[in-house]
mmJSON file of the N, C-alpha and C atoms, coordinates in Angstrom:
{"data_MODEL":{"atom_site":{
"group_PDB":["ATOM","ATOM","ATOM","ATOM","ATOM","ATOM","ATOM","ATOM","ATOM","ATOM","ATOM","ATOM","ATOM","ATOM","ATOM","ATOM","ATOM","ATOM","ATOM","ATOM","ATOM","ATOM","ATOM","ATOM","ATOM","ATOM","ATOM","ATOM","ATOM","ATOM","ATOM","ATOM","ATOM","ATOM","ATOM","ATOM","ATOM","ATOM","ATOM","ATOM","ATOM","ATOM","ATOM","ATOM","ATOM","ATOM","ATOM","ATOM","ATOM","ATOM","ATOM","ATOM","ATOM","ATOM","ATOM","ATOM","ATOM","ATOM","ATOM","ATOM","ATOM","ATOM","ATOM","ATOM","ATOM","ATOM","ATOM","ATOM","ATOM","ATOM","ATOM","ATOM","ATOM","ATOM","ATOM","ATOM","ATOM","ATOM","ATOM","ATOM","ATOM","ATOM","ATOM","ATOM","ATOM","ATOM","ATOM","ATOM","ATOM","ATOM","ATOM","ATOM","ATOM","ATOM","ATOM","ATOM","ATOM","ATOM","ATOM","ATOM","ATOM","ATOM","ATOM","ATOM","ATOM","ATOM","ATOM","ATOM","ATOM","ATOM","ATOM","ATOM","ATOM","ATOM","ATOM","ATOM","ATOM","ATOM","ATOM","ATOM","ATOM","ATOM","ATOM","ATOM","ATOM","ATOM","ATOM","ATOM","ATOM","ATOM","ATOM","ATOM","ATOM","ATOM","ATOM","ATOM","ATOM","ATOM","ATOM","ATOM","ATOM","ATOM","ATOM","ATOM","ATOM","ATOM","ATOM","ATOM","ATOM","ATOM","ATOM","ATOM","ATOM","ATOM","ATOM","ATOM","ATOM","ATOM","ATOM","ATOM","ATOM","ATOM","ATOM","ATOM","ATOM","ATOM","ATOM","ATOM","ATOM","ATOM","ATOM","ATOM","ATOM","ATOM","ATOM","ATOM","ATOM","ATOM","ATOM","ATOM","ATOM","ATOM","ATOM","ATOM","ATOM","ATOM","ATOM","ATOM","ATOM","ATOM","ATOM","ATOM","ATOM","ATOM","ATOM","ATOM","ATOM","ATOM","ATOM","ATOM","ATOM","ATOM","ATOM","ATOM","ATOM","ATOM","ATOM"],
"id":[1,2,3,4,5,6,7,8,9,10,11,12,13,14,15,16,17,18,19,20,21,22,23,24,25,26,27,28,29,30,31,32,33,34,35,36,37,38,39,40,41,42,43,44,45,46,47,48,49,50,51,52,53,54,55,56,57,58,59,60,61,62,63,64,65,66,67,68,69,70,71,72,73,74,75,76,77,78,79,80,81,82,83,84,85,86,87,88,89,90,91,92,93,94,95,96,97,98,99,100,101,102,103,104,105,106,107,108,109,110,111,112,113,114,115,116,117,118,119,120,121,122,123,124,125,126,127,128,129,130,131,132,133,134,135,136,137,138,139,140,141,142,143,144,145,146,147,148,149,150,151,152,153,154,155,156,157,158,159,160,161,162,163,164,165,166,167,168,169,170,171,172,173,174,175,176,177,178,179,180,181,182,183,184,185,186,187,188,189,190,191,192,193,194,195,196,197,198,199,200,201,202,203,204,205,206,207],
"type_symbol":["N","C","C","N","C","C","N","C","C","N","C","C","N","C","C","N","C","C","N","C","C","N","C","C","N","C","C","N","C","C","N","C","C","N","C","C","N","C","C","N","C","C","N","C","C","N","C","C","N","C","C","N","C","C","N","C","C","N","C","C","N","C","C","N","C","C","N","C","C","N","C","C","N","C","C","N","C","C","N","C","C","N","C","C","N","C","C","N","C","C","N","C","C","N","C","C","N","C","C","N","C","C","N","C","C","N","C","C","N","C","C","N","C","C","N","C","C","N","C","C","N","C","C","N","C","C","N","C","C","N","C","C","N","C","C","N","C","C","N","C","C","N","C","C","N","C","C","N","C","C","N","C","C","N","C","C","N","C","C","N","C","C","N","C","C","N","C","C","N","C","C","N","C","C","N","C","C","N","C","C","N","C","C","N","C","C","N","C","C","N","C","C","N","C","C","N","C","C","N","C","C","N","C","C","N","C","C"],
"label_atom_id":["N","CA","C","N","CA","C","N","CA","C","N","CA","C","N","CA","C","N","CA","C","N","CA","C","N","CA","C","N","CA","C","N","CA","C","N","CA","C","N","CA","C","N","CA","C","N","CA","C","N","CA","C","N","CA","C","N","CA","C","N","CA","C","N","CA","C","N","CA","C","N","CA","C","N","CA","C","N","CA","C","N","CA","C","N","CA","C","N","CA","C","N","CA","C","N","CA","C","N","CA","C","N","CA","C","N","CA","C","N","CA","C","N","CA","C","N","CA","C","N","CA","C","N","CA","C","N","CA","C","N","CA","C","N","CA","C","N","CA","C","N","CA","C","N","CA","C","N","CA","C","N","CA","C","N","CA","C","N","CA","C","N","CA","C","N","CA","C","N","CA","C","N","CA","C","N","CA","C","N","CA","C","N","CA","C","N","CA","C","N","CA","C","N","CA","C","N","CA","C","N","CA","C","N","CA","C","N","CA","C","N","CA","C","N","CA","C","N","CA","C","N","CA","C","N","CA","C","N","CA","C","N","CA","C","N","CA","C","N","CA","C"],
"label_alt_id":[null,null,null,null,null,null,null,null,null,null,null,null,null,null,null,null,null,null,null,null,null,null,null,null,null,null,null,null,null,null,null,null,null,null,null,null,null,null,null,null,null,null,null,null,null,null,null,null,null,null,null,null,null,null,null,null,null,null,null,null,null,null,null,null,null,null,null,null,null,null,null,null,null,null,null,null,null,null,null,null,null,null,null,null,null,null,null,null,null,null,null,null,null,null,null,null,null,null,null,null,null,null,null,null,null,null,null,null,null,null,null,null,null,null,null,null,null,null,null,null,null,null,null,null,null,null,null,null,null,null,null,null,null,null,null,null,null,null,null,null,null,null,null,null,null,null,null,null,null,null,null,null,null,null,null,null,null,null,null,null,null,null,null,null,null,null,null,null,null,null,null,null,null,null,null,null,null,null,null,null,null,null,null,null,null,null,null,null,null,null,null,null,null,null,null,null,null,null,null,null,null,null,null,null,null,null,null],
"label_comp_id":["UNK","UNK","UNK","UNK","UNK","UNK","UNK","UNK","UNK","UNK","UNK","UNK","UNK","UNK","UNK","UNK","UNK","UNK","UNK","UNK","UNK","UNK","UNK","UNK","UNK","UNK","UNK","UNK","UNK","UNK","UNK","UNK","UNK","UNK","UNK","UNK","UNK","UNK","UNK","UNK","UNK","UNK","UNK","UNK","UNK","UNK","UNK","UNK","UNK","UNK","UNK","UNK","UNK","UNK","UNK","UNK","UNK","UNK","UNK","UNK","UNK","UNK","UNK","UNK","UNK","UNK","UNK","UNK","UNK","UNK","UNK","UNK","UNK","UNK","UNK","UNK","UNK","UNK","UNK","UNK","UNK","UNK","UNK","UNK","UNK","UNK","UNK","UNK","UNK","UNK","UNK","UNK","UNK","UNK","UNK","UNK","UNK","UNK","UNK","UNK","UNK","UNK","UNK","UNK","UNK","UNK","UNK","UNK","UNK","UNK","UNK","UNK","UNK","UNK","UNK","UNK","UNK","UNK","UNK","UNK","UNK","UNK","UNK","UNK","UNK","UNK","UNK","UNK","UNK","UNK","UNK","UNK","UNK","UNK","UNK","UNK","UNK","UNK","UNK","UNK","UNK","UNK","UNK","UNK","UNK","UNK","UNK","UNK","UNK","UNK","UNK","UNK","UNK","UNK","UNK","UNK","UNK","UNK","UNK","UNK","UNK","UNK","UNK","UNK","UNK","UNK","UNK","UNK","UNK","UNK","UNK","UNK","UNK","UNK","UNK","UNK","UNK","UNK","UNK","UNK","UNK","UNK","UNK","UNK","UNK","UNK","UNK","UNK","UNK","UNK","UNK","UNK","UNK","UNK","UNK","UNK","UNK","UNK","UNK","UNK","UNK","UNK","UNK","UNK","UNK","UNK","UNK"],
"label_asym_id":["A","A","A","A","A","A","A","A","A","A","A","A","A","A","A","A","A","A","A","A","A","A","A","A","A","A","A","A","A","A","A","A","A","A","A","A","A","A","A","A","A","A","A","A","A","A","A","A","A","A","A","A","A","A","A","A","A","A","A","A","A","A","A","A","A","A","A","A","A","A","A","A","A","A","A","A","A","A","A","A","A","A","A","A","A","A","A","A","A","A","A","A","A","A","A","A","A","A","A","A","A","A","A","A","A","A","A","A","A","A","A","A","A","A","A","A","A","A","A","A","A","A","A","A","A","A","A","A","A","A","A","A","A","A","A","A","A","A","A","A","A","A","A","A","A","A","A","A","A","A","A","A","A","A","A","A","A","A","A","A","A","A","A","A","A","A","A","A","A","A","A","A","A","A","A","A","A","A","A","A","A","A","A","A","A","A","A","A","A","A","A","A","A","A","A","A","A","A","A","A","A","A","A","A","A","A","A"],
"label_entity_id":["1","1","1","1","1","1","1","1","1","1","1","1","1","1","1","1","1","1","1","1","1","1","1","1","1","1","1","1","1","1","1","1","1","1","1","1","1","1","1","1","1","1","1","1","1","1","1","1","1","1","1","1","1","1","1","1","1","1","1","1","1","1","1","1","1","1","1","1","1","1","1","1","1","1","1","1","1","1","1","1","1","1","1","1","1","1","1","1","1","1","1","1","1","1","1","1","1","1","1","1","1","1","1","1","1","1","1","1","1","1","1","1","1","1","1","1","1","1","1","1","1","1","1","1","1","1","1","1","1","1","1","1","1","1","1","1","1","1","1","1","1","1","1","1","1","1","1","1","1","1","1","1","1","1","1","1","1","1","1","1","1","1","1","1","1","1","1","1","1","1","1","1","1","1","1","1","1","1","1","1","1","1","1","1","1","1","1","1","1","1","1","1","1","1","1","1","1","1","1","1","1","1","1","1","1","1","1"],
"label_seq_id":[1,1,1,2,2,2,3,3,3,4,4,4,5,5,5,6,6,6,7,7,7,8,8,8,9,9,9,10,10,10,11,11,11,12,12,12,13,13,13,14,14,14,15,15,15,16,16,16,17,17,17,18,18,18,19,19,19,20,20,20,21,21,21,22,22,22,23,23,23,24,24,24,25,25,25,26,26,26,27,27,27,28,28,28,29,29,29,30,30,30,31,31,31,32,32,32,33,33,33,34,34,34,35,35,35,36,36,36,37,37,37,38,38,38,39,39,39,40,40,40,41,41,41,42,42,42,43,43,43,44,44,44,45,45,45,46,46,46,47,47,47,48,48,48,49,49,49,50,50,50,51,51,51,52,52,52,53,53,53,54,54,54,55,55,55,56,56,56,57,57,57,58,58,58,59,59,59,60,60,60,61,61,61,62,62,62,63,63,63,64,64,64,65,65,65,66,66,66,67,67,67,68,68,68,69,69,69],
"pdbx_PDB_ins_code":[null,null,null,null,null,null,null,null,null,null,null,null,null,null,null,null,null,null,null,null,null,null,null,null,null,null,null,null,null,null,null,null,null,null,null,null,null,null,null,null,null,null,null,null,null,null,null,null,null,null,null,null,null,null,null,null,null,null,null,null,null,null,null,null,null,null,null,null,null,null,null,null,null,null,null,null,null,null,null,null,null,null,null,null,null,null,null,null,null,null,null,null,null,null,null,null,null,null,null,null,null,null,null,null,null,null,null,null,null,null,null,null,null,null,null,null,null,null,null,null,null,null,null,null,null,null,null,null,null,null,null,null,null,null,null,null,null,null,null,null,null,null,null,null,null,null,null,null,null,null,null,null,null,null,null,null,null,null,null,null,null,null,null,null,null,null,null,null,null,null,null,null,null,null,null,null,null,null,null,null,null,null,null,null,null,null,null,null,null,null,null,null,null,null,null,null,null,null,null,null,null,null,null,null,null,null,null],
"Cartn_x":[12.656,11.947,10.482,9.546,7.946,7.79,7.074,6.545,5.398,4.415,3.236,2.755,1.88,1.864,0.129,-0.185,-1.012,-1.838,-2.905,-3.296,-4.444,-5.153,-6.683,-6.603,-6.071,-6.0,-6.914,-7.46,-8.141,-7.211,-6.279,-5.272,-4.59,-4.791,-4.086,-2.739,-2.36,-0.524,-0.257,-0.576,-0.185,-0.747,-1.7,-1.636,-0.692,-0.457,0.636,2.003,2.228,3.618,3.705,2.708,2.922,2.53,2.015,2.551,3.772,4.221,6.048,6.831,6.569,7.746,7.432,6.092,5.72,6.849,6.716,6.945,8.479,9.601,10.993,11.296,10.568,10.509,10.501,9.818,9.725,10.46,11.473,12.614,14.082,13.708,14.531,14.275,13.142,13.115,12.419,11.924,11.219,9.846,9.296,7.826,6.923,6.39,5.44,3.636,2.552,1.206,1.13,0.02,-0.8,-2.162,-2.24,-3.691,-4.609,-5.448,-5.854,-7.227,-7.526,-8.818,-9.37,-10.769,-11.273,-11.432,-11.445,-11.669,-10.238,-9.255,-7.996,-8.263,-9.574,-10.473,-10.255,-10.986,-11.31,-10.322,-8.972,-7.968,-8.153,-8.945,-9.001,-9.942,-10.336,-11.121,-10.474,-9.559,-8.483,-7.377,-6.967,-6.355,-6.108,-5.1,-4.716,-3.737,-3.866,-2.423,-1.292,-0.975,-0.079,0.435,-1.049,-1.053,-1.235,-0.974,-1.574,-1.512,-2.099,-2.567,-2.529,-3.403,-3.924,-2.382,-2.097,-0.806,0.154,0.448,1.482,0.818,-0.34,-0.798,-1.22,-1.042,-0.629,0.705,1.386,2.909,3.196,2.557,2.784,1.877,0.913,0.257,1.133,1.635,2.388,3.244,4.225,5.498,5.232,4.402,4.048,3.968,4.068,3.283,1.373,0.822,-0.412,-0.377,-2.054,-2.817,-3.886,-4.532,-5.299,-6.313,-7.908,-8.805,-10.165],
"Cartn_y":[3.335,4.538,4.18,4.822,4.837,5.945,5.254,5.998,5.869,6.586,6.341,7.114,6.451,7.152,6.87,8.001,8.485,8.617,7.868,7.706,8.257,8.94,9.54,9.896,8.781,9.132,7.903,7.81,6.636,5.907,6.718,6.286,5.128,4.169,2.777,3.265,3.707,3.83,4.09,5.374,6.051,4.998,4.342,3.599,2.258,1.596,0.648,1.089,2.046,2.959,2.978,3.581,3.873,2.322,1.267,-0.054,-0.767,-0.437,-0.908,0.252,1.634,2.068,1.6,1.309,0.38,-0.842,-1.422,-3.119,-2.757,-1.597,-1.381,-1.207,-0.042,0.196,-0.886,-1.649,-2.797,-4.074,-3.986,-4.939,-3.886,-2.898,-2.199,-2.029,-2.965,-3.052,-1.462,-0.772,0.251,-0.457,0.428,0.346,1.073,0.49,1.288,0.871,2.412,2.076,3.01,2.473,2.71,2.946,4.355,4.7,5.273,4.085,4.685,5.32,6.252,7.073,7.503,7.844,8.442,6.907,7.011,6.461,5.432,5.511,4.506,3.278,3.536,1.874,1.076,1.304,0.522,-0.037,-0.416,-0.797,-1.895,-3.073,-4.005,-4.315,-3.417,-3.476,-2.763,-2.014,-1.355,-2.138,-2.952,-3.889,-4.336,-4.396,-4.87,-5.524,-6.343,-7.043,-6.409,-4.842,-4.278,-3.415,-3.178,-2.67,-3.735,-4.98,-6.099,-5.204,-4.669,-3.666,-4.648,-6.253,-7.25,-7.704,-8.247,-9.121,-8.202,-6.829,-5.841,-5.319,-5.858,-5.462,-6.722,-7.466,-8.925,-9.351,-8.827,-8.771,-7.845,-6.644,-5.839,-6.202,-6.632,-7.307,-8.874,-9.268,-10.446,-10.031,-9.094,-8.493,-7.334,-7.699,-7.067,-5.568,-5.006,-3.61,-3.269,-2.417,-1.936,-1.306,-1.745,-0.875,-0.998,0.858,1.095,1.801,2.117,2.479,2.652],
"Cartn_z":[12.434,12.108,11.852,12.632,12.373,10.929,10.013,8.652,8.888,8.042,7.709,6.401,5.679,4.051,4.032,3.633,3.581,1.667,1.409,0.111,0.071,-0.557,-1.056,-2.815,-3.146,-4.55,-5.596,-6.435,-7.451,-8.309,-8.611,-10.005,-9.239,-9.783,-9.403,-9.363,-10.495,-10.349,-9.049,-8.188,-7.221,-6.21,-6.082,-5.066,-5.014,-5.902,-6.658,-6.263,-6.787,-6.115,-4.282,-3.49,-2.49,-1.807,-1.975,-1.998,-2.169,-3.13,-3.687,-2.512,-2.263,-1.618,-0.212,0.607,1.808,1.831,0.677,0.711,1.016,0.288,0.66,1.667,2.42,3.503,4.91,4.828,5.481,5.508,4.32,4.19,4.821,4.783,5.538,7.153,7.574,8.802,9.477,8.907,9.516,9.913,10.535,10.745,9.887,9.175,8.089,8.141,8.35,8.358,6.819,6.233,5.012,5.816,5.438,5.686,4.387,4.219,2.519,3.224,2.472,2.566,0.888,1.378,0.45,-0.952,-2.11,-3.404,-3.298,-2.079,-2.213,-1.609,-0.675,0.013,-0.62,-2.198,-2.708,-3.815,-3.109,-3.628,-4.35,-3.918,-4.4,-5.909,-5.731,-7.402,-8.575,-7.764,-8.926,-9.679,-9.093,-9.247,-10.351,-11.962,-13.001,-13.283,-14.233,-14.498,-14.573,-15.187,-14.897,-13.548,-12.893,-11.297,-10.426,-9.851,-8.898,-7.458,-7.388,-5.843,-4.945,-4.98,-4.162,-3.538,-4.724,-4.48,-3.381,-3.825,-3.474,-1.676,-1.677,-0.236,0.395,-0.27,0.636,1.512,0.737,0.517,1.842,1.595,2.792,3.882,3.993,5.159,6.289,4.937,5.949,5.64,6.017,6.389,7.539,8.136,9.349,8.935,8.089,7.56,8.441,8.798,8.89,7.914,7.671,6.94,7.506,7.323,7.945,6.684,7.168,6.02,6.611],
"occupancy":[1.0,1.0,1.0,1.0,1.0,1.0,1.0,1.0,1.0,1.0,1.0,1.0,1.0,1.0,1.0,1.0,1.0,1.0,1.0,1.0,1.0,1.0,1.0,1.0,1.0,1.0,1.0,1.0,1.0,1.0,1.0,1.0,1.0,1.0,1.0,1.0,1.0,1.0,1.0,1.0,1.0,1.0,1.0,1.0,1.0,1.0,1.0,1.0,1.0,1.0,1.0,1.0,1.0,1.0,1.0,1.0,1.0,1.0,1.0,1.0,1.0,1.0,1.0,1.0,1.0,1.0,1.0,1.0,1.0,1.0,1.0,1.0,1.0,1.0,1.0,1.0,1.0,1.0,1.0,1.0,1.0,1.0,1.0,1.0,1.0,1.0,1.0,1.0,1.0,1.0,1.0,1.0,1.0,1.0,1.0,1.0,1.0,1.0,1.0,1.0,1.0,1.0,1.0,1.0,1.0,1.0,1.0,1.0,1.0,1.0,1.0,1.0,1.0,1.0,1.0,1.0,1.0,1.0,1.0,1.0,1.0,1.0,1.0,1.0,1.0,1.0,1.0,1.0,1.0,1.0,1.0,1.0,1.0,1.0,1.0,1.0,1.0,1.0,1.0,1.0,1.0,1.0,1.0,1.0,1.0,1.0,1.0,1.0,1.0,1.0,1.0,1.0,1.0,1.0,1.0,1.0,1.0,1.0,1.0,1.0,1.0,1.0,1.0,1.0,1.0,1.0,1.0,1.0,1.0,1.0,1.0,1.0,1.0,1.0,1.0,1.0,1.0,1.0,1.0,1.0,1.0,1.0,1.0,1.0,1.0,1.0,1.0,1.0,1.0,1.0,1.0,1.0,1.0,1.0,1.0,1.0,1.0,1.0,1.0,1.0,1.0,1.0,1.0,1.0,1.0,1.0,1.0],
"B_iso_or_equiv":[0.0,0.0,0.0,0.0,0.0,0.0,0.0,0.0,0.0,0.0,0.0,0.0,0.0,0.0,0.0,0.0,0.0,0.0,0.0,0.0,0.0,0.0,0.0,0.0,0.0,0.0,0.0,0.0,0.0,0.0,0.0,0.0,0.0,0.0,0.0,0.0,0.0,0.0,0.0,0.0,0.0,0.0,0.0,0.0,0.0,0.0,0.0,0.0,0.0,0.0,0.0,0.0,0.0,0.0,0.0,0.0,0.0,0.0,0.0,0.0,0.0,0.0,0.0,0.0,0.0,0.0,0.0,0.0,0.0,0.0,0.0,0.0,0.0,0.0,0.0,0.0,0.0,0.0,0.0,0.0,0.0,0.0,0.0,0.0,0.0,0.0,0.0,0.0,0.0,0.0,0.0,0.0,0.0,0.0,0.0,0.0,0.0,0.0,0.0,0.0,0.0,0.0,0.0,0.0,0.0,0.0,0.0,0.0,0.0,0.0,0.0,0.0,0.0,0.0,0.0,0.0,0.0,0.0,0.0,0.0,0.0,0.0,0.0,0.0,0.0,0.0,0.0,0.0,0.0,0.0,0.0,0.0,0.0,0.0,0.0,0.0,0.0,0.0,0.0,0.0,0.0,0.0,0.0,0.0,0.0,0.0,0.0,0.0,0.0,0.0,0.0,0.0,0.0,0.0,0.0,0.0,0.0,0.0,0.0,0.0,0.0,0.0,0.0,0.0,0.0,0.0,0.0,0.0,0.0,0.0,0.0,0.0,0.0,0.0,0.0,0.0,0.0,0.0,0.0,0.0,0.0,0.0,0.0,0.0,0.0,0.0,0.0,0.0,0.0,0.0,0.0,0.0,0.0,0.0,0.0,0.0,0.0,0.0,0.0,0.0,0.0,0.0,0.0,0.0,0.0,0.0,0.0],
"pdbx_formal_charge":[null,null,null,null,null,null,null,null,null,null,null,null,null,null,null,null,null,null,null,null,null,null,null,null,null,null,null,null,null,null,null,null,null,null,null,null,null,null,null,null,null,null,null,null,null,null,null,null,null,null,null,null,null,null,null,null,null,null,null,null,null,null,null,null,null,null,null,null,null,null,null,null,null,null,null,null,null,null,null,null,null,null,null,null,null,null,null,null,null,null,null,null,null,null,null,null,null,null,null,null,null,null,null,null,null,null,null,null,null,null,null,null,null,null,null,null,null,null,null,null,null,null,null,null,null,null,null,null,null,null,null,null,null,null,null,null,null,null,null,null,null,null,null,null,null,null,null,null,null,null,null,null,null,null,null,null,null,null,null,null,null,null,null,null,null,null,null,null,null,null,null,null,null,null,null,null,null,null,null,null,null,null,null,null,null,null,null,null,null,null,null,null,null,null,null,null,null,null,null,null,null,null,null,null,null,null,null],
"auth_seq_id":[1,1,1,2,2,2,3,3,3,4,4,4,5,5,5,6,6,6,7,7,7,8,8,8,9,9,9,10,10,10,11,11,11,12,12,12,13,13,13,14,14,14,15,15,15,16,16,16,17,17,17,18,18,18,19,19,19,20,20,20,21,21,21,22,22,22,23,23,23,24,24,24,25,25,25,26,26,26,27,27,27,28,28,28,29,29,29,30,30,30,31,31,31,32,32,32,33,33,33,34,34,34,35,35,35,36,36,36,37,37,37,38,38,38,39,39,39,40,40,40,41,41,41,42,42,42,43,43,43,44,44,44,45,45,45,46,46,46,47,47,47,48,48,48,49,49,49,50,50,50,51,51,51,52,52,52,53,53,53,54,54,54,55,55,55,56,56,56,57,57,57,58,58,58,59,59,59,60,60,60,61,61,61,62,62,62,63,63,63,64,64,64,65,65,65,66,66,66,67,67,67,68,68,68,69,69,69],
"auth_comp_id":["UNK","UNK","UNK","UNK","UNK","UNK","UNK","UNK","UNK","UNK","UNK","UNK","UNK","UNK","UNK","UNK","UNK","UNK","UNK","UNK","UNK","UNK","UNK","UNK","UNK","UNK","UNK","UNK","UNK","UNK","UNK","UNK","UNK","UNK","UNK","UNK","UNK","UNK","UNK","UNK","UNK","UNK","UNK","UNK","UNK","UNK","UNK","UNK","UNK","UNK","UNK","UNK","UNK","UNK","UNK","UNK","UNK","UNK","UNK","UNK","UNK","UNK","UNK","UNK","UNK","UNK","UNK","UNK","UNK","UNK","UNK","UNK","UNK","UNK","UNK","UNK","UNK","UNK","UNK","UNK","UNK","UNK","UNK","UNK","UNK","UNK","UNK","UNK","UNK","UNK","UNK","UNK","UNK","UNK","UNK","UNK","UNK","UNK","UNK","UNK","UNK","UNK","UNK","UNK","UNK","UNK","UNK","UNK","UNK","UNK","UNK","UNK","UNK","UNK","UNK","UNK","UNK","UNK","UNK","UNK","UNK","UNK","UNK","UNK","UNK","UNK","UNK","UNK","UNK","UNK","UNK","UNK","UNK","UNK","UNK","UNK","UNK","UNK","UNK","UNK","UNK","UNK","UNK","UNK","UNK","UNK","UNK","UNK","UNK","UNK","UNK","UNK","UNK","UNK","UNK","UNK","UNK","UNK","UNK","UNK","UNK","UNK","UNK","UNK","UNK","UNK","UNK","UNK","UNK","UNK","UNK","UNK","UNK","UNK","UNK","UNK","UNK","UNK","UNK","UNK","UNK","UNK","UNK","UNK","UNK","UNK","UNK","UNK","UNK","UNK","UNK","UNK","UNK","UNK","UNK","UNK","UNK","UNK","UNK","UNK","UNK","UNK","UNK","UNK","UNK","UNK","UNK"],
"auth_asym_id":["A","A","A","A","A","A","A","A","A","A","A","A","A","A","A","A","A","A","A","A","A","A","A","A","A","A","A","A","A","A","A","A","A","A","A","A","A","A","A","A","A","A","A","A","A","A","A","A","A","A","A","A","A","A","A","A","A","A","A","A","A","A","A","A","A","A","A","A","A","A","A","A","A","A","A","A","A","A","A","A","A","A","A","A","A","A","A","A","A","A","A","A","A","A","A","A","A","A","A","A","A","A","A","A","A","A","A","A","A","A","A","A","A","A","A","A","A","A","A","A","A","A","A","A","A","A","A","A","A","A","A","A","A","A","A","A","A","A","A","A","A","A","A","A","A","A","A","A","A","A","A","A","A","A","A","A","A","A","A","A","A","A","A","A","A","A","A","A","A","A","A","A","A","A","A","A","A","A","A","A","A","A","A","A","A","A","A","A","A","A","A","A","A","A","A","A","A","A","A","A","A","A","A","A","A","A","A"],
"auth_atom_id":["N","CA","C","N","CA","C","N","CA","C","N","CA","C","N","CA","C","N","CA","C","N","CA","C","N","CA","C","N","CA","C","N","CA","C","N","CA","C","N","CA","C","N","CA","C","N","CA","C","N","CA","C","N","CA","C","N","CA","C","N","CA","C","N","CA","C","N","CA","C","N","CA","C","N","CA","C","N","CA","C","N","CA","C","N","CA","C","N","CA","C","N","CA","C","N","CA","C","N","CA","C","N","CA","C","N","CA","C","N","CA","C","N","CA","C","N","CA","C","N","CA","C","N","CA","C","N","CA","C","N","CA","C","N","CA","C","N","CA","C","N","CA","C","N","CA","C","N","CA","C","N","CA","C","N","CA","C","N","CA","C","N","CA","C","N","CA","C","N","CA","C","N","CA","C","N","CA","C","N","CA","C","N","CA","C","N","CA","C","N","CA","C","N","CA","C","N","CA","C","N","CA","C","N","CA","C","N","CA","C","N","CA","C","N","CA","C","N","CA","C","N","CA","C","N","CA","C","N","CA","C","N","CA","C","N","CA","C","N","CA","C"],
"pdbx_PDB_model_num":[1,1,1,1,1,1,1,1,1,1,1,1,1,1,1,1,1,1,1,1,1,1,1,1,1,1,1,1,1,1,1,1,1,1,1,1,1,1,1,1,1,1,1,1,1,1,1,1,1,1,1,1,1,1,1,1,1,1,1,1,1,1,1,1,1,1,1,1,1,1,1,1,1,1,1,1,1,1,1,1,1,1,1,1,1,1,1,1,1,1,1,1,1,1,1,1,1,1,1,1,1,1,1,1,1,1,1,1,1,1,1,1,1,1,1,1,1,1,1,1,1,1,1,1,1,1,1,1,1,1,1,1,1,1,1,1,1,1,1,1,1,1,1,1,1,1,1,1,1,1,1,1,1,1,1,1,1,1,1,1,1,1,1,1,1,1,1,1,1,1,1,1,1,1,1,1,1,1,1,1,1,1,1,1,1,1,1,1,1,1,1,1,1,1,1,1,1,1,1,1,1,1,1,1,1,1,1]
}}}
């Protein structure tokens, strides 16, 4: 199954979240793209010890996930 999830949000949680349900998705062998827009670019500065955005889109980058932005 082709997914694609769609982010334009700032709140780390929600981008953190739609990262973790990517990363399931993709151990389930779907095809999954992340298209962040808007204030969700800038994923990487959002990034906290309780949100690791970096780590969680690393994770989905070498598990053959796209992301797009």
């Amino acid at each position: 199954m082709k997914i694609a999830l769609i982010v334009c949000d700032r709140a780390t949680e929600v981008i953190w979240n739609a990262f973790r349900l990517a990363n399931i998705m993709l151990e389930e062998m779907d095809d999954v793209t992340i298209f962040l827009n808007g204030p969700s670019v800038n994923y990487a500065t959002l990034s906290t010890d309780q949100f690791p955005l970096q780590d969680l889109a690393k994770i989905f980058t070498l598990s053959e996930g796209q992301l797009l932005a």
